[in-house]
MARKEFI-399813 format. One record per atom (N, C-alpha, C): residue in one letter; z, x negated, y. Coordinates in steps of 0.001 Angstrom, whole numbers, plus 500000, padded with zeros to 6 digits. Atoms other than C-alpha are relative to their C-alpha. Layout:
aZXY;...
//
This chain:
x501210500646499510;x090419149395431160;x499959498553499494;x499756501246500993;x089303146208429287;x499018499140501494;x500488501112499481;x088754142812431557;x499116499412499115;x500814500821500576;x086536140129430964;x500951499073499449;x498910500560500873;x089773138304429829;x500339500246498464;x499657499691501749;x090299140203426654;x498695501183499385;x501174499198501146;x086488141364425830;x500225498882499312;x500154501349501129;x086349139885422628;x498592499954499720;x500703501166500126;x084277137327421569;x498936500597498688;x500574499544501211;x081097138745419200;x499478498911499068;x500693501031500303;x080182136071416481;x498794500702499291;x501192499948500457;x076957136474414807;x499794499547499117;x500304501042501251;x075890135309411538;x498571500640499339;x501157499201500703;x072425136605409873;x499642499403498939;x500245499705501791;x071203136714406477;x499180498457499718;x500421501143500574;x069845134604404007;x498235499524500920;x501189500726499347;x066902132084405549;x500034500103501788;x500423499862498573;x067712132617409083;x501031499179500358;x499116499829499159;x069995130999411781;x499879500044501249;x499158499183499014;x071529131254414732;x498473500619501210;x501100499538499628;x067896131601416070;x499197501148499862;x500070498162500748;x067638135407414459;x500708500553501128;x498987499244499326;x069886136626417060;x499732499710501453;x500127500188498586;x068120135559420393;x499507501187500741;x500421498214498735;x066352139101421475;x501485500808500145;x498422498713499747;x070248140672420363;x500748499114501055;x499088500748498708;x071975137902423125;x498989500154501281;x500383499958498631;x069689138424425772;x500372501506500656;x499804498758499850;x070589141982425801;x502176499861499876;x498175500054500038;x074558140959425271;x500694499439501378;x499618500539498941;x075101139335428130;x500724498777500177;x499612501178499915;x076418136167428939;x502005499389499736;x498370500497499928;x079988134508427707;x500319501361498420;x499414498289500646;x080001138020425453;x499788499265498075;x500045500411501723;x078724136361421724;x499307498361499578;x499841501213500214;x078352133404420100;x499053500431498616;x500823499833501425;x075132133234417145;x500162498377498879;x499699500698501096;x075893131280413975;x499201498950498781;x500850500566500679;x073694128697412280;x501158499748498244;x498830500953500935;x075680128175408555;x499381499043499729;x500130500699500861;x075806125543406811;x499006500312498590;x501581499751501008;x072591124940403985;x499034500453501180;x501183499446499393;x070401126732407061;x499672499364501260;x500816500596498700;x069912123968409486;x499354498908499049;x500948500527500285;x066957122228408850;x499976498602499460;x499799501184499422;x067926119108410404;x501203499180498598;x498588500313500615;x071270118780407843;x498989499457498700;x500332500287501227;x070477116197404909;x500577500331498725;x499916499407501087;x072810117946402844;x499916501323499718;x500564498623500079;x071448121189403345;x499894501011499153;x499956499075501164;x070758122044399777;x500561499774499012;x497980500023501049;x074460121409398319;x501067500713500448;x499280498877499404;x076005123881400552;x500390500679499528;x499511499109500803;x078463125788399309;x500408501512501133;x499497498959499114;x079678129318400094;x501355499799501025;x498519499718499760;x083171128275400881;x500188498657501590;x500240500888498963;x081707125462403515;x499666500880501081;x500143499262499130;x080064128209405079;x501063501337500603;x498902499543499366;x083096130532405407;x500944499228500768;x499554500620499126;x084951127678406768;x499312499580501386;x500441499902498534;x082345127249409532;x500058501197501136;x499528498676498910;x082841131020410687;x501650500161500498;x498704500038499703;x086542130396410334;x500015498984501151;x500126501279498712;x086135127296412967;x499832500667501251;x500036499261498345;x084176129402415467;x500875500952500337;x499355499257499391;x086156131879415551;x501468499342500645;x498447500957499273;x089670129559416174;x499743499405501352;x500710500923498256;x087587128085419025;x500281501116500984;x500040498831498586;x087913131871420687;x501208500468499817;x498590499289500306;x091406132275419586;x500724500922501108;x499135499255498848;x092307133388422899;x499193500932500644;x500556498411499484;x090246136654423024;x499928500647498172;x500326499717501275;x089810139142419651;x498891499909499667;x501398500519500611;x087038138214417631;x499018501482498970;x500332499111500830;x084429140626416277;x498894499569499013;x500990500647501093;x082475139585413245;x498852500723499383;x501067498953500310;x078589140956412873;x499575498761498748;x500324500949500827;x077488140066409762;x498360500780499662;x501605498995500636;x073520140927408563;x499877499360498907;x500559500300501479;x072549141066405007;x500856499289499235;x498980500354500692;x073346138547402915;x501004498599500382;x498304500995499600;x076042136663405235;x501016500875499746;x499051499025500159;x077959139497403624;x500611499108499040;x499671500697501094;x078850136809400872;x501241499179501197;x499151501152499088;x080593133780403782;x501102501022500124;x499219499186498630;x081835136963406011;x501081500698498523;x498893499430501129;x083714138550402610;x501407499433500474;x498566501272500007;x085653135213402369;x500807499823501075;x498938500080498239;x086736135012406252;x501145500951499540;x498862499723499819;x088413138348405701;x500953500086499173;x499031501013500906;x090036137406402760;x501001499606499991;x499450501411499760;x091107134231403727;x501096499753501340;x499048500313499223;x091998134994407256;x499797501439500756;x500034498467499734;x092102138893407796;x500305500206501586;x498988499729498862;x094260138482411034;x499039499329500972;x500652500170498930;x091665136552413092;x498335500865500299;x501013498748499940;x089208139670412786;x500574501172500396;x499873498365499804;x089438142655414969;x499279501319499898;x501133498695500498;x086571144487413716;x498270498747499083;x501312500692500778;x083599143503411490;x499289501145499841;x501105498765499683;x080427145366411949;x498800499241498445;x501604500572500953;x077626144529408661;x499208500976500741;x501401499408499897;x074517145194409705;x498627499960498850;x500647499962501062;x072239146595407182;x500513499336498897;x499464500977501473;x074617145106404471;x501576500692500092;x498537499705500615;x078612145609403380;x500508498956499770;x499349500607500534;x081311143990402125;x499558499843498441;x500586499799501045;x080822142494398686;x501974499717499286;x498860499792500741;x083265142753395544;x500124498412499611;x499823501008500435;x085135139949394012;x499147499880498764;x500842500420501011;x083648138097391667;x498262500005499773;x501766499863499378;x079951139056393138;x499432498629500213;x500571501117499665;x077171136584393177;x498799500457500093;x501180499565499422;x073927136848394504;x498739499980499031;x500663500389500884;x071727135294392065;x500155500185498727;x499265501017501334;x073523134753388550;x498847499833499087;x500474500978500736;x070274134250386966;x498590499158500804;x500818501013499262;x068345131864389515;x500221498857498510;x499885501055501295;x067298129340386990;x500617498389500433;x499123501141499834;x069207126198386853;x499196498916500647;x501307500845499730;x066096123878387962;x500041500377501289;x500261499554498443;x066102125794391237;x500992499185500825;x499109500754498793;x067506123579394002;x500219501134500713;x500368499127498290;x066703126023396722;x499172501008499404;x501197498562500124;x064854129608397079;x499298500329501856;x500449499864498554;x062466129922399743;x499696501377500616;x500441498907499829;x061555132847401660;x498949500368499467;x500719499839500062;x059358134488399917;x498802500523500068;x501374499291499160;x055724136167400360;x500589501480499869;x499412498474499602;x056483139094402464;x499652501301498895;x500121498546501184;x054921141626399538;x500710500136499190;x498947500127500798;x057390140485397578;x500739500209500847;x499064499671499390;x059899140182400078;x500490501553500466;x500223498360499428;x058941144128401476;x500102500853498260;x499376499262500720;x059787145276397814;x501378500200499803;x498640500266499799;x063373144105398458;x500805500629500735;x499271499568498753;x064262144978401628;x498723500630501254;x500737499310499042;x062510147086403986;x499503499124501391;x500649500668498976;x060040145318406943;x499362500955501071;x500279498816498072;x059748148519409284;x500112499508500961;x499067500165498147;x059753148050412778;x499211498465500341;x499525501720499726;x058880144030412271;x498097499688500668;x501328500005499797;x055549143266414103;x499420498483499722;x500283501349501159;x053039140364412869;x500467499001500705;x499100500866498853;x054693138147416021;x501373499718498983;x498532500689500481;x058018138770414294;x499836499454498199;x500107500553501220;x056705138269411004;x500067498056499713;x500510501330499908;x054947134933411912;x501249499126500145;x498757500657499918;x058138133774413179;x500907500118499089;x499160500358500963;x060082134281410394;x500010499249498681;x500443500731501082;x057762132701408075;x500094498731500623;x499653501551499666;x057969129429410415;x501279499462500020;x498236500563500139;x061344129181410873;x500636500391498921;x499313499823501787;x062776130227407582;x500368498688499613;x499906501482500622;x064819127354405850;x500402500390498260;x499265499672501529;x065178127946401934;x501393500437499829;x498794499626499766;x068205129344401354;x501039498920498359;x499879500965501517;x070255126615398437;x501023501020499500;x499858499421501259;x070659127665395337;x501632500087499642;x498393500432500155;x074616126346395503;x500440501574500939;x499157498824499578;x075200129619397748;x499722501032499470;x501075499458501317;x072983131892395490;x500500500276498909;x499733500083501919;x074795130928392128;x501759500352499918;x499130500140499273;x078279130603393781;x500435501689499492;x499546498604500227;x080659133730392659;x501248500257501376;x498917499666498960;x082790135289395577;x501001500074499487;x498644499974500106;x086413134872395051;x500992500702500726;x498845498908498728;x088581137511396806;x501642500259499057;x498437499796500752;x092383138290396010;x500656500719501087;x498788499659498844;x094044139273399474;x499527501562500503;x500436498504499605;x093969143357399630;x499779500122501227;x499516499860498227;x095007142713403804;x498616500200499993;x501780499976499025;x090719142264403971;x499760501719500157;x500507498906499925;x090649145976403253;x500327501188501231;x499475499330498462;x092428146819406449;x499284499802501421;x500634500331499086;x090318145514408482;x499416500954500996;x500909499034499760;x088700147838410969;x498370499672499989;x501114500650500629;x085121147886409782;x498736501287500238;x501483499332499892;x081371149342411043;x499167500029499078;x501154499987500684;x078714150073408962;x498723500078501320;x501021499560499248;x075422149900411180;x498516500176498688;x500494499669501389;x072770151580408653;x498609500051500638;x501391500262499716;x069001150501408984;x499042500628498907;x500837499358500971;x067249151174405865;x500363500507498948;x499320499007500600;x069472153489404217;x501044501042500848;x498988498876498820;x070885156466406348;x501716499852499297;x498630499837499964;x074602156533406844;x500687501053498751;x499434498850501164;x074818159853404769;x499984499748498735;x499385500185500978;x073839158627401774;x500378498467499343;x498923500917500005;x075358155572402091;x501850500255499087;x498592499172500401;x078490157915402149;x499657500586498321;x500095499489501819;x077270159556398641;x500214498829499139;x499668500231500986;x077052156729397020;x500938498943500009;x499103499941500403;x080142155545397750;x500660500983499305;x498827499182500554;x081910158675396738;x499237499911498478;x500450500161501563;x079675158315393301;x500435499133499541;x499460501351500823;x081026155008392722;x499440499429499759;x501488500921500215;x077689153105392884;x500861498543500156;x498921501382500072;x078799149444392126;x499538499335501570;x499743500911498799;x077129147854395286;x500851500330501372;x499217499636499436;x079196149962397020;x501290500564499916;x498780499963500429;x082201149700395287;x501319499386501455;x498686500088499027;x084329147889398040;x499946500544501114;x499608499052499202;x083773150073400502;x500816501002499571;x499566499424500276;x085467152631398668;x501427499817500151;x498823500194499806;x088416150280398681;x500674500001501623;x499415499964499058;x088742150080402424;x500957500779500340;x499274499497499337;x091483151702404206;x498759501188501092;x501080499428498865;x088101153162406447;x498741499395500118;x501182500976498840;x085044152516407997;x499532501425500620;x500976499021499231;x082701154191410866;x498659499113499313;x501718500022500303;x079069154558410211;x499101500006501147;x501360499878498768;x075837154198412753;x499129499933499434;x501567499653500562;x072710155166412131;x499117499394500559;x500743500730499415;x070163152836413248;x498496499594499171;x500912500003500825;x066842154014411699;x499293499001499940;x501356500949499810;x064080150806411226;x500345499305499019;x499573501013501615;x063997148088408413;x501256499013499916;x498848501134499997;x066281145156407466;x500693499293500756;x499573501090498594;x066128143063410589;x499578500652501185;x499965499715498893;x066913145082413121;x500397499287501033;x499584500794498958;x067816142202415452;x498469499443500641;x501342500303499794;x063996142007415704;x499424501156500522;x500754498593499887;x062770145424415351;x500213501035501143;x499248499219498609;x065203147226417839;x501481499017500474;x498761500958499566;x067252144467419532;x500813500499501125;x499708498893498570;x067947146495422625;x501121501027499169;x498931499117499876;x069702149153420560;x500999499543498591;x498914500677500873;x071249146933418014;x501342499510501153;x499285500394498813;x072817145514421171;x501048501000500312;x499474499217499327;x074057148087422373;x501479500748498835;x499152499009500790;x075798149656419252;x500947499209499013;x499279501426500578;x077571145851418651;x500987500190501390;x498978500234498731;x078956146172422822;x500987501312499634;x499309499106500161;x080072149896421835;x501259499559499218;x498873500632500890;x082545148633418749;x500451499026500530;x498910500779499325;x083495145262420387;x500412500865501082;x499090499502499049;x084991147551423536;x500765500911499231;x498921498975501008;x086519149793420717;x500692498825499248;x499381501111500062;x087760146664419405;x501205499073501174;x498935500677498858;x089545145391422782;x500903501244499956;x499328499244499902;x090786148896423050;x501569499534499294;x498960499936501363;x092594148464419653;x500826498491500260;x499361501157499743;x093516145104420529;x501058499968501131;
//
C-alpha cells in the first residue's frame, strides 16, 4: 500500500511553445502536493535571455526540480518536443527517474536535432498558423477556446534549442522504466514501426521495455482530454511507487 510519503512526485514539462501553463486542466485533476508543471528555460516570456537558451540549460532546469523532490521518486511526463531536454535528464542522471511517461512523443536518438535546417537568420520560431501547424501534428479534440489560448500564450520557441544536436552516451537511460501514452498514432502501430526500424523510432527499440496507452485525440491531449490524461499519469506514478 503506497502512502502519501512515498507517492512520487510527477514533473511536467510540455512541448515546444508552451509552459508550465499547458498543464493546468491535467493538475486540477492530479490533486494537490501530487505534480509539479515545468516552465523551461527560452519559454518564459518575462526572461531577457530567452532566445539564447540552450538545450543543456533546459535539462539542467528539470534536473534541479527534480533534486528539490529528492525525497520521494520522481516521475518524468514529457509532451512532444520536451522529448529533446527529457532525453538528456536520463542520460545524464538515469537514477533520479523512476518512470518517464512521453506523451504523444518518445525518446530521441543521439545526435538528433530538431531543426538542422532552420536558417541561420532565424533567432526564434514562432508558433505557427494552425493550418500549417495541423499538417504537423494533429489538432483533434482542441476546441476554438483552446485554440485561442494557445495562440496567446505561445512564446517562440529559440532557435539555440531547435539547431542544438542531442548528445547521449550513457546506455543506463535505456533502463529506465518507460510509458508510451499514444494520442495521434495508435499504440499498435507505433509497435510496427518500431519492429520495422523506422528511424524516429529507433530508440525505442533500444530500450530494455516500454508499456503502451492508448489515448485516442490529437497532440495536446492535456487540453483535449485532461481528465483522462490525468488519470493514466496517477495509474504509472502508483506503478512507479510500487517499483520503488
Amino acid at each position: 500500500m503506497t502512502t502519501t510519503a512515498n507517492h512520487p512526485t510527477i514533473v511536467l514539462i510540455a512541448g515546444h511553445w508552451l509552459g508550465a501553463w499547458a498543464w493546468d486542466d491535467v493538475l486540477a485533476h492530479l490533486g494537490p502536493d501530487r505534480a509539479v508543471a515545468l516552465t523551461l528555460p527560452g519559454l518564459d516570456r518575462a526572461d531577457p535571455e530567452r532566445s539564447s537558451r540552450s538545450l543543456d540549460e533546459q535539462a539542467a532546469a528539470i534536473r534541479d526540480v527534480i533534486a528539490q523532490h529528492g525525497d520521494r521518486p520522481v516521475v518524468l511526463v514529457a509532451h512532444s518536443g520536451a522529448n529533446a531536454p527529457a532525453s538528456l535528464v536520463l542520460d545524464r542522471h538515469p537514477e533520479l527517474v523512476a518512470r518517464v511517461v512521453w506523451v504523444d512523443s518518445g525518446p530521441v536518438a543521439d545526435g538528433s536535432v530538431f531543426a538542422p535546417d532552420l536558417p541561420d537568420a532565424l533567432g526564434e520560431l514562432p508558433l505557427p498558423p494552425f493550418e500549417e501547424l495541423g499538417q504537423q501534428a494533429s489538432l483533434d479534440g482542441l476546441s476554438p477556446e483552446d485554440l485561442a489560448r494557445f495562440r496567446d500564450r505561445s512564446v517562440p520557441e529559440p532557435a539555440t534549442v531547435l539547431r542544438q544536436p542531442v548528445e547521449l552516451a550513457n546506455e543506463a537511460r535505456h533502463g529506465v522504466p518507460t510509458t508510451l501514452v499514444c494520442c495521434s498514432i495508435p499504440a499498435e502501430q507505433v509497435r510496427e514501426l518500431v519492429r520495422a526500424g523506422h528511424p524516429m523510432f529507433a530508440e525505442l527499440a533500444k530500450l530494455d521495455g516500454f508499456d503502451v496507452v492508448d489515448l485516442p485525440t490529437g497532440h495536446w491531449p492535456m487540453w483535449s482530454r485532461a481528465g483522462d490524461l490525468a488519470e493514466v499519469i496517477l495509474a504509472e506514478a502508483s506503478r512507479a511507487a510500487i517499483d520503488a
